[in-house]
Backbone as JSON, one array per atom type, in Angstrom:
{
  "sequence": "XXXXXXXXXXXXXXXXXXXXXXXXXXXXXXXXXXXXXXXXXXXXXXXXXXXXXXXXXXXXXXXXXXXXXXXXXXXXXXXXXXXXXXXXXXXXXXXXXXXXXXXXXXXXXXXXXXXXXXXXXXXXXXXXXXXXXXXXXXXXXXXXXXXXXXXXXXXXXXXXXXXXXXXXXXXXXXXXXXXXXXXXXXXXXXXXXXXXXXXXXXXXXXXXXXXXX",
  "N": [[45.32, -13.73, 15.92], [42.68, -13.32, 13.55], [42.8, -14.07, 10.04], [42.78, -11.28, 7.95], [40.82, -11.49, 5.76], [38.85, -13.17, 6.64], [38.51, -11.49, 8.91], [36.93, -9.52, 7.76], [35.19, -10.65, 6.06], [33.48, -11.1, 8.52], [33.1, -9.09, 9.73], [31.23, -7.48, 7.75], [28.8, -9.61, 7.64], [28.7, -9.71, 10.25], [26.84, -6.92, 10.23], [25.18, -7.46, 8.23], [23.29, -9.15, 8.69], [22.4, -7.88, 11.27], [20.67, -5.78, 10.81], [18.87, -7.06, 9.21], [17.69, -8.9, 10.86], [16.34, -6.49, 12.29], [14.99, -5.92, 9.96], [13.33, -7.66, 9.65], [11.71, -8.28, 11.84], [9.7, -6.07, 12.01], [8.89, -6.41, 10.01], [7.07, -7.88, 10.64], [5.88, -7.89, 12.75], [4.04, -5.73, 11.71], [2.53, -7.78, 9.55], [1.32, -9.1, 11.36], [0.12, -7.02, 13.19], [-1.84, -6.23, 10.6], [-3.55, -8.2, 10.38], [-4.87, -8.26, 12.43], [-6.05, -5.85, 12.56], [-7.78, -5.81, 10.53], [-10.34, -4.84, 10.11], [-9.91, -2.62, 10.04], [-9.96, 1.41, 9.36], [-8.82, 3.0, 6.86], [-7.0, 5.47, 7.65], [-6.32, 4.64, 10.45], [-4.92, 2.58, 9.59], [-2.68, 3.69, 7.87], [-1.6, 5.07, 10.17], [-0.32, 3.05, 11.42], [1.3, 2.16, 9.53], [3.2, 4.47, 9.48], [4.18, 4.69, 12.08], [5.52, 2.23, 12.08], [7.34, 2.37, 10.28], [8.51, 4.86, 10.97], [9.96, 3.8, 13.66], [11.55, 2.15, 11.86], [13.19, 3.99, 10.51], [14.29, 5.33, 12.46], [16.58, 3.24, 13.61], [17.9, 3.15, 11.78], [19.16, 5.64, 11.23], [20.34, 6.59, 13.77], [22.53, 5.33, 14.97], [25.03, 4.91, 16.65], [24.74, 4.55, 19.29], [22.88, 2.0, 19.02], [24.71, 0.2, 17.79], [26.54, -0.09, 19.71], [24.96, -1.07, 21.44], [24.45, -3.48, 20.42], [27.23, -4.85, 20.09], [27.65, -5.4, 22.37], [25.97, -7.33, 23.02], [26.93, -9.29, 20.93], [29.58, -9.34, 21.75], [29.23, -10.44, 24.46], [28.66, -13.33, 23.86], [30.73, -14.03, 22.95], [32.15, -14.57, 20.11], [33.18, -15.92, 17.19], [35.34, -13.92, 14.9], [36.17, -11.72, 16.6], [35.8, -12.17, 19.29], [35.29, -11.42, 22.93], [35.38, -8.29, 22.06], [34.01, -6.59, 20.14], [35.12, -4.3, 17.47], [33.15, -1.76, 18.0], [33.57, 1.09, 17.4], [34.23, 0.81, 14.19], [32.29, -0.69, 13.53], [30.51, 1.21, 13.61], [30.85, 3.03, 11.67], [31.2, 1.44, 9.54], [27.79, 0.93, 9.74], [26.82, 3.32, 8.91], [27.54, 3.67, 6.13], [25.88, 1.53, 4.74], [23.05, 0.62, 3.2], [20.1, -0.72, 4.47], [17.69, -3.48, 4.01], [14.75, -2.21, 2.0], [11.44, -1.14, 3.8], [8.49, -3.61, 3.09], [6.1, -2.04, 3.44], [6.78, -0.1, 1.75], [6.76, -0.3, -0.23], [8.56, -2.29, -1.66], [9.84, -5.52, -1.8], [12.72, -6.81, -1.39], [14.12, -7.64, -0.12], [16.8, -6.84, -0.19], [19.8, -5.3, 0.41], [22.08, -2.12, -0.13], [24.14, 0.2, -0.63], [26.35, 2.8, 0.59], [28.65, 5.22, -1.26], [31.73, 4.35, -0.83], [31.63, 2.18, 1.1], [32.82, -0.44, 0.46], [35.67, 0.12, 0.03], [35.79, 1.47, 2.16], [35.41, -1.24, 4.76], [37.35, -2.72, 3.59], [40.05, -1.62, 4.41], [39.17, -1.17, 6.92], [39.14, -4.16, 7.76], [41.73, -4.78, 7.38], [43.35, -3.31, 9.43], [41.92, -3.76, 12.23], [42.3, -5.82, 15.21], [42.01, -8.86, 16.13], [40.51, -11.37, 18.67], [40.49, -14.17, 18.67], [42.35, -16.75, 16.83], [41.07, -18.79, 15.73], [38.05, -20.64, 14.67], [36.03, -21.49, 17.34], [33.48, -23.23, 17.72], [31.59, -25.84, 16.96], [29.53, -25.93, 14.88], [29.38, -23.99, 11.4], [31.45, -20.65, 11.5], [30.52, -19.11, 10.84], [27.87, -19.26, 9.96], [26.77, -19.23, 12.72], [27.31, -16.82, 13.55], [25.74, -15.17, 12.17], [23.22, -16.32, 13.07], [23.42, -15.11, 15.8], [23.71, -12.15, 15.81], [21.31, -11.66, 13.74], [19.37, -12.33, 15.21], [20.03, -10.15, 17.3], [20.19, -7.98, 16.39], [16.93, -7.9, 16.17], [16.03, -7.57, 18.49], [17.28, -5.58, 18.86], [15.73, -3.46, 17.4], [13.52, -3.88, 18.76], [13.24, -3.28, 21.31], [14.16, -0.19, 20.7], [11.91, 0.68, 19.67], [8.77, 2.94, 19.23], [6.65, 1.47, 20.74], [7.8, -0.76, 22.31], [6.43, -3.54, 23.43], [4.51, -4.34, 21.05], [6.53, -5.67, 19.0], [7.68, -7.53, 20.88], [6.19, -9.03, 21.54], [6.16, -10.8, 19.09], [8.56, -11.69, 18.78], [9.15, -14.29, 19.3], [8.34, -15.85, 17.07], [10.2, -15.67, 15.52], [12.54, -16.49, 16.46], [11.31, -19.06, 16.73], [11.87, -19.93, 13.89], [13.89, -21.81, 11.89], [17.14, -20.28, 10.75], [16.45, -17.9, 9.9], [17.26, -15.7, 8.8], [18.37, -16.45, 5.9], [16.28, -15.78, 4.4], [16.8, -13.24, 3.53], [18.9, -12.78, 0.23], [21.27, -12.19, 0.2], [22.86, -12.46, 2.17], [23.18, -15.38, 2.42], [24.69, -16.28, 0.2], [26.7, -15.18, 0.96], [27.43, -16.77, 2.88], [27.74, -19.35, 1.08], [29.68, -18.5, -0.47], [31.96, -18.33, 1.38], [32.28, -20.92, 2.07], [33.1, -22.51, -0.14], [35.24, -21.19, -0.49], [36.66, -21.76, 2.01], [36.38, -24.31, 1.09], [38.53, -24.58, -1.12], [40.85, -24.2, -0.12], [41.18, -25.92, 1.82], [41.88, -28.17, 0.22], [43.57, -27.32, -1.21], [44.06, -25.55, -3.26], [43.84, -23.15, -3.21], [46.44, -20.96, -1.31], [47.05, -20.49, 2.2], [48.04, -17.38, 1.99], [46.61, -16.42, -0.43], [44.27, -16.95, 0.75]],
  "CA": [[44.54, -12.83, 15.09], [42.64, -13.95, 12.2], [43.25, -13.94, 8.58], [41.97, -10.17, 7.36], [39.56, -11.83, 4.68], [37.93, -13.41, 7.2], [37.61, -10.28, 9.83], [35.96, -8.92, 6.83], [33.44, -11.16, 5.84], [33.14, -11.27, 9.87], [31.97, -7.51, 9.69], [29.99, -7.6, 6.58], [28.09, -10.8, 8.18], [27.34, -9.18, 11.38], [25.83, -5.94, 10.14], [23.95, -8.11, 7.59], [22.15, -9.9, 9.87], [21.7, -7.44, 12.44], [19.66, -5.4, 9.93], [18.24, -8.19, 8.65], [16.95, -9.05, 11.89], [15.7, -5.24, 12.75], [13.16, -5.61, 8.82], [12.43, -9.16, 9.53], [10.98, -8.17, 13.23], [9.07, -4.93, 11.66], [8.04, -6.59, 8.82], [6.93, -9.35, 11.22], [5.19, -7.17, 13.29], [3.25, -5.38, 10.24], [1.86, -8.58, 9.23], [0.56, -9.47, 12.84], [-1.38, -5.91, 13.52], [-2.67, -5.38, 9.35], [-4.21, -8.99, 10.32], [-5.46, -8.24, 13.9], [-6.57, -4.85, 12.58], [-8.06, -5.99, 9.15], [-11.54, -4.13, 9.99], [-9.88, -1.01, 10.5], [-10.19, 1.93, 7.92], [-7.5, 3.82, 6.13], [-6.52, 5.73, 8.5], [-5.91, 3.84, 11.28], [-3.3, 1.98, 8.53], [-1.85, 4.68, 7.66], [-1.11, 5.51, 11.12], [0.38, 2.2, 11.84], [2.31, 2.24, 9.12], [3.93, 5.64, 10.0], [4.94, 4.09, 13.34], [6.28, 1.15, 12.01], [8.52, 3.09, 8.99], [9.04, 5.58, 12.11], [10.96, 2.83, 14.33], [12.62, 1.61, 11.05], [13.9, 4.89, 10.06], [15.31, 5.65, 13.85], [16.91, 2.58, 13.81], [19.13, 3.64, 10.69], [19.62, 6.79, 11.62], [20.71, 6.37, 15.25], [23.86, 4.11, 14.81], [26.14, 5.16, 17.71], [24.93, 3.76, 20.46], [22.57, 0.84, 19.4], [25.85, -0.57, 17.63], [27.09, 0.03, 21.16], [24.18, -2.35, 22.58], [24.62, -4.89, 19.38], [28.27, -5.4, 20.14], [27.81, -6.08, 23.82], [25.01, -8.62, 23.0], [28.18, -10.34, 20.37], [30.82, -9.92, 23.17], [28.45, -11.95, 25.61], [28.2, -14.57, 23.23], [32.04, -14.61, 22.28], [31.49, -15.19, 18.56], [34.82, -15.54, 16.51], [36.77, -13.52, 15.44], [36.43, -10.58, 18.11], [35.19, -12.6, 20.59], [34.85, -10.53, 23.73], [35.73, -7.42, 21.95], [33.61, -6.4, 18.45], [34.95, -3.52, 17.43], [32.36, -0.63, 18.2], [33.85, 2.67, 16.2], [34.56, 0.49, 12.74], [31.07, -0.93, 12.65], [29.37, 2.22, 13.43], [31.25, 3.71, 10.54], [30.64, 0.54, 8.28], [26.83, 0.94, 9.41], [27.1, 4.75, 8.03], [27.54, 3.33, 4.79], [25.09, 0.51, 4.72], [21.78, 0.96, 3.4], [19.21, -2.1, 4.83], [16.3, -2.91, 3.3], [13.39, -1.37, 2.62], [9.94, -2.3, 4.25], [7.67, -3.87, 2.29], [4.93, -1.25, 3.21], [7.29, 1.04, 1.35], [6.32, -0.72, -2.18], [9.96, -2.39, -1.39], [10.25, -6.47, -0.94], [12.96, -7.67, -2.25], [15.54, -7.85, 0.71], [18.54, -6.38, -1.0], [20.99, -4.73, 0.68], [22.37, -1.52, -0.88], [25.68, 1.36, -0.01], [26.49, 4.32, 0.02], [30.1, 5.43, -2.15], [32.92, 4.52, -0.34], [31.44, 1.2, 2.08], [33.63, -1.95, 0.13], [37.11, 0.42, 0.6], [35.95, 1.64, 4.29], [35.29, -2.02, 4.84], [38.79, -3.29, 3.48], [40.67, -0.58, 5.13], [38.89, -2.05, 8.41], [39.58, -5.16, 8.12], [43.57, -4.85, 7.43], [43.87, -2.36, 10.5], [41.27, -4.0, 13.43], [42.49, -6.85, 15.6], [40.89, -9.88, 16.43], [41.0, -12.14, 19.6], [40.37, -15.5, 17.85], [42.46, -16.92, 15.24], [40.4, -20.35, 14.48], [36.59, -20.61, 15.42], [35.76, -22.76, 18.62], [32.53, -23.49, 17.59], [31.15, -26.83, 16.02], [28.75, -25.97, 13.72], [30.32, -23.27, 10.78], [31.29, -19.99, 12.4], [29.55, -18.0, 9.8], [26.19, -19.88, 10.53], [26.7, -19.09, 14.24], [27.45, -15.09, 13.54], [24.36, -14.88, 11.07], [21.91, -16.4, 13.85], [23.22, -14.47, 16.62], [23.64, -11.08, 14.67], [19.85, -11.92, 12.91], [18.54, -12.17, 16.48], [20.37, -9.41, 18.01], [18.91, -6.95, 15.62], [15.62, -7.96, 16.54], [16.23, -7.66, 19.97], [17.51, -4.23, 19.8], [14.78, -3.33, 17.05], [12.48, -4.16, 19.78], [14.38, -2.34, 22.17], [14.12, 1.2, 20.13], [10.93, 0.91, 19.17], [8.23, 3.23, 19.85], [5.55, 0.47, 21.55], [8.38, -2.78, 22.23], [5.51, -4.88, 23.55], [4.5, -4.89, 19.97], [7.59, -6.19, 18.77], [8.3, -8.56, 21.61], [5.13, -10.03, 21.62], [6.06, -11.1, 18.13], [9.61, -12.09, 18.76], [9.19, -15.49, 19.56], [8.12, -16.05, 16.06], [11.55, -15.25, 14.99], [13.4, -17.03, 17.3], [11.14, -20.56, 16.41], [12.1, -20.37, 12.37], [15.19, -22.34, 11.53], [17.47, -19.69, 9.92], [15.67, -17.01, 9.29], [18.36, -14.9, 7.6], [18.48, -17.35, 4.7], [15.12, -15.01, 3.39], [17.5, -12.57, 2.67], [19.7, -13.7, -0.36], [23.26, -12.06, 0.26], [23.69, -12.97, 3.18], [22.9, -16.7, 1.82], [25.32, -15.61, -1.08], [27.91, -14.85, 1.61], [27.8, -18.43, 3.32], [27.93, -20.25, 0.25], [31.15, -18.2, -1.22], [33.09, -18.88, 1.99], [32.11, -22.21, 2.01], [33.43, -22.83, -1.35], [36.66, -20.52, -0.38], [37.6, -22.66, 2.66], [36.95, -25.91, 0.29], [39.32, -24.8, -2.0], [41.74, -23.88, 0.92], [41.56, -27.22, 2.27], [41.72, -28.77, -0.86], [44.99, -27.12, -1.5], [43.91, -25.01, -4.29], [44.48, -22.39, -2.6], [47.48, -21.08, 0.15], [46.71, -19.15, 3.48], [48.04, -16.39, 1.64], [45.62, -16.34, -0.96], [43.1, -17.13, 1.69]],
  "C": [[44.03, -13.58, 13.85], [42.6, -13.35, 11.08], [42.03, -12.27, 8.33], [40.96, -10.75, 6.55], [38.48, -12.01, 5.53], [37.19, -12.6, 8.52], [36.86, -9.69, 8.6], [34.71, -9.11, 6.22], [33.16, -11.27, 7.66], [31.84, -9.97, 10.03], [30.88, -7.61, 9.12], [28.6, -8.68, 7.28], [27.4, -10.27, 9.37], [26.14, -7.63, 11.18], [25.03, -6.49, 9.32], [22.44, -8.02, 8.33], [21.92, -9.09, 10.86], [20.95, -6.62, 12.18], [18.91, -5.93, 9.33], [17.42, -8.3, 9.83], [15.84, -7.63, 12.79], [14.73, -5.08, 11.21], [12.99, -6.62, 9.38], [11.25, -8.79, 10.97], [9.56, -7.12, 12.64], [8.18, -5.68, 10.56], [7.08, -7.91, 9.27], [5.58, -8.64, 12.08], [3.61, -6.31, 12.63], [2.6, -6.5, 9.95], [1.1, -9.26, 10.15], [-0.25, -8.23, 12.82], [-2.04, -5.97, 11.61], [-3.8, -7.23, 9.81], [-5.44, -8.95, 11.44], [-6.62, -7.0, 13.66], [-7.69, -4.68, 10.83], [-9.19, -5.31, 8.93], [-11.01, -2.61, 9.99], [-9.97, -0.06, 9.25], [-8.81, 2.51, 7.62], [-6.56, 4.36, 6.79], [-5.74, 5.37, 9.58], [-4.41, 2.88, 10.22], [-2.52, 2.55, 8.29], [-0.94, 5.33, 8.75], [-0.14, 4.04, 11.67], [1.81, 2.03, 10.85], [3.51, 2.96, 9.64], [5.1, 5.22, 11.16], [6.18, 3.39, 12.94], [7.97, 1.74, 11.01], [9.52, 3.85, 10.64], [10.33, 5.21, 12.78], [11.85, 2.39, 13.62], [13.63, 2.76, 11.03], [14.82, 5.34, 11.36], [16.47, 4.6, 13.78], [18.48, 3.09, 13.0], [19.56, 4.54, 10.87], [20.15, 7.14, 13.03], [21.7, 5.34, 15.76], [24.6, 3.68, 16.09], [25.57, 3.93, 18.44], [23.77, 2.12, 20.23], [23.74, 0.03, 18.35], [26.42, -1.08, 18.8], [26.11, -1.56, 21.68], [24.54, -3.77, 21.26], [26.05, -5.63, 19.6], [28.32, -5.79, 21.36], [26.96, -6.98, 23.56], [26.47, -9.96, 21.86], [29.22, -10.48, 21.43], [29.86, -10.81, 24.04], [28.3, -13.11, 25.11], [30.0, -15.08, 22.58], [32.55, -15.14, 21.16], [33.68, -14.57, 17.98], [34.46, -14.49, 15.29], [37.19, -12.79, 16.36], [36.63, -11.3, 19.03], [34.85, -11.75, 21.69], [35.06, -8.78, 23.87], [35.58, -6.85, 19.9], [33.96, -5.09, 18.45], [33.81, -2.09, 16.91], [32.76, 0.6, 17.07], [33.4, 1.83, 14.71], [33.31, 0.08, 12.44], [29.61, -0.24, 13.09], [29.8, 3.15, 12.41], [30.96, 2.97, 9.15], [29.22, 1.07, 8.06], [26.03, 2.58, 8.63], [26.74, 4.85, 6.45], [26.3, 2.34, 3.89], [23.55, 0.65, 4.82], [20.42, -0.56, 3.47], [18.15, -2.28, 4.01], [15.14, -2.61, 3.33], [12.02, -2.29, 2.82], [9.36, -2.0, 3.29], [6.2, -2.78, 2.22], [5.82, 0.12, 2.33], [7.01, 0.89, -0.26], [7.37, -1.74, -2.7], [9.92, -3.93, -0.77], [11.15, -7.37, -1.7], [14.28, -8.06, -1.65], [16.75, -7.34, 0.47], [18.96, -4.96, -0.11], [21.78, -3.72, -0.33], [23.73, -0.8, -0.07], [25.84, 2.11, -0.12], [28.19, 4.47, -0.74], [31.12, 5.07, -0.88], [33.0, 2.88, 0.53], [32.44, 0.14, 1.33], [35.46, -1.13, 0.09], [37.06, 0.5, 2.01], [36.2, -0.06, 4.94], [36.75, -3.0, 4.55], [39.96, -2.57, 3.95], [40.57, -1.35, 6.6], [39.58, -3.6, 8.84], [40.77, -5.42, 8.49], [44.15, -4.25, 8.82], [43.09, -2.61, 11.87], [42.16, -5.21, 13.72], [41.78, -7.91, 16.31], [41.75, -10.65, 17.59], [41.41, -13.08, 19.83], [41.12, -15.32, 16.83], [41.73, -17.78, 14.48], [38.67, -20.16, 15.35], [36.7, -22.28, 16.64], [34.36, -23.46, 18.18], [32.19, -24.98, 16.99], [30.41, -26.8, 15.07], [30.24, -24.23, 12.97], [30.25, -21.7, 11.21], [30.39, -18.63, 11.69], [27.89, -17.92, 10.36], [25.73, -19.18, 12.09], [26.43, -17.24, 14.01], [26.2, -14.89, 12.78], [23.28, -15.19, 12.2], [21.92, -15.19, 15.03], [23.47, -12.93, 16.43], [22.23, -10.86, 14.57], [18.68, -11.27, 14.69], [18.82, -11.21, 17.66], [20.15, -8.35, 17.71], [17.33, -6.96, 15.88], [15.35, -7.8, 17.46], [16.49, -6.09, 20.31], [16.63, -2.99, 18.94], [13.35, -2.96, 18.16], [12.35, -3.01, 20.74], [13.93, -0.36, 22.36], [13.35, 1.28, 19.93], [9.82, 1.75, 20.09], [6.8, 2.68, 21.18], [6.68, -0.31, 21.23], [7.72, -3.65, 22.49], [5.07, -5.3, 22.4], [5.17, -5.69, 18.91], [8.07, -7.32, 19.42], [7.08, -9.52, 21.78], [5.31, -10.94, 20.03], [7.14, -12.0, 17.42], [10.22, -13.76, 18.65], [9.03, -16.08, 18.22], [9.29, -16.28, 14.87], [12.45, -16.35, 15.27], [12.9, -19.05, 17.18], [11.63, -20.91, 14.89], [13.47, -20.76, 12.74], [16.06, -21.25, 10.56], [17.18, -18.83, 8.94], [16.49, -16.02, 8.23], [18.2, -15.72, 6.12], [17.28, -16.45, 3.56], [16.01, -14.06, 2.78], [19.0, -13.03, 1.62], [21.33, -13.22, -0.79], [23.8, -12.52, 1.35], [23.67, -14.65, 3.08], [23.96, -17.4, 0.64], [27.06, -15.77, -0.12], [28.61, -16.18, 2.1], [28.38, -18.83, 2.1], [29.59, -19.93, -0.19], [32.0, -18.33, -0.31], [33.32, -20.35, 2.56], [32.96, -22.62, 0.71], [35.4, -21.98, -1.54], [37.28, -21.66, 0.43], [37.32, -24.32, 1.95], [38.41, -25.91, -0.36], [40.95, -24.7, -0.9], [42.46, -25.2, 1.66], [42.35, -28.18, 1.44], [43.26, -28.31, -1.57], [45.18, -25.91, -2.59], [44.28, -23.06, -4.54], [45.54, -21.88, -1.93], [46.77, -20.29, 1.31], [46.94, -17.77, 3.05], [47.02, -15.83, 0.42], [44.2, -16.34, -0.07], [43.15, -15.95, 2.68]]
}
């Protein structure tokens, strides 16, 4: 099992990024039709918008089961700490709490991540009381990095997915999937790397114990 701190930033990390990856697609999408459609009049914008907010707003509001499809896309990929077993209930109750951010056609670009009252106890509650499959990451690169890409891109995937037109979305996907670390636009989850980077230095480094850690 691994260390509670780190099922916790585990959580936090994958709903990041898998909201992260459900604006980045939308907001990705939005900037492909307002370009394609640049002759069009008011209207017609207004109606695309609608859509696009539309698909966002389902997305947030419809937790259950595409958590359900987001955690079977992380179990297929075996990502530490769950590995073939993310728990489903705890991070459709985290995503409850967890407000993503808003699209830029909303007046809104500034990536930030917001909460509702209660998400950083629900969230430490979780962590102390879920069990994990993994205690150490298998991975070679850092296992954070790994959970942030495939998270980032599993939101976009199930973005796609829910959306009212997905050819619009999937035609757009690829775009996603060529940037190097696309999460990095948003700057907590950028925030998040760095501070457990700088935790397991000090850890190594002695400065720390496992129990502190």
């Amino acid at each position: 099992m691994a260390n509670p701190l780190r099922q916790k930033e585990a959580l936090r990390a994958a709903l990041y990024a898998y909201y992260a990856g459900a604006h980045a697609i939308t907001e990705t999408v939005e900037k492909v039709q307002s370009v394609s459609s640049s002759g069009s009049g008011k209207d017609a914008t207004e109606m695309r918008h609608a859509m696009l907010e539309a698909d966002y707003q389902r997305l947030r509001e419809s937790p259950v089961h595409l958590i359900e499809l987001f955690c079977e896309i992380l179990d297929e990929e075996d990502l530490y700490p769950f590995g073939g077993d993310w728990p489903r209930e705890a991070m459709t109750m985290l995503a409850e709490k967890l407000i993503p951010p808003k699209l830029s056609i909303d007046g809104e670009d500034d990536c930030k991540f917001r909460f509702k009252k209660g998400f950083k106890e629900l969230l430490n509650d979780i962590a102390q009381s879920v069990t994990s499959e993994q205690s150490k990451p298998t991975s070679l690169d850092h296992w954070l990095v790994v959970l942030f890409n495939t998270a980032f891109h599993a939101g976009a995937t199930v973005a796609a997915r829910n959306a009212e037109t997905p050819k619009a979305y999937f035609d757009v996907i690829t775009e996603l999937e060529e940037e190097t670390e696309p999460w990095t636009r948003y700057p907590q989850l950028s925030d998040m790397l760095d501070r457990q980077l700088r935790r397991e230095t000090r850890r190594k480094t002695g400065l720390v114990s496992d129990l502190d850690y």
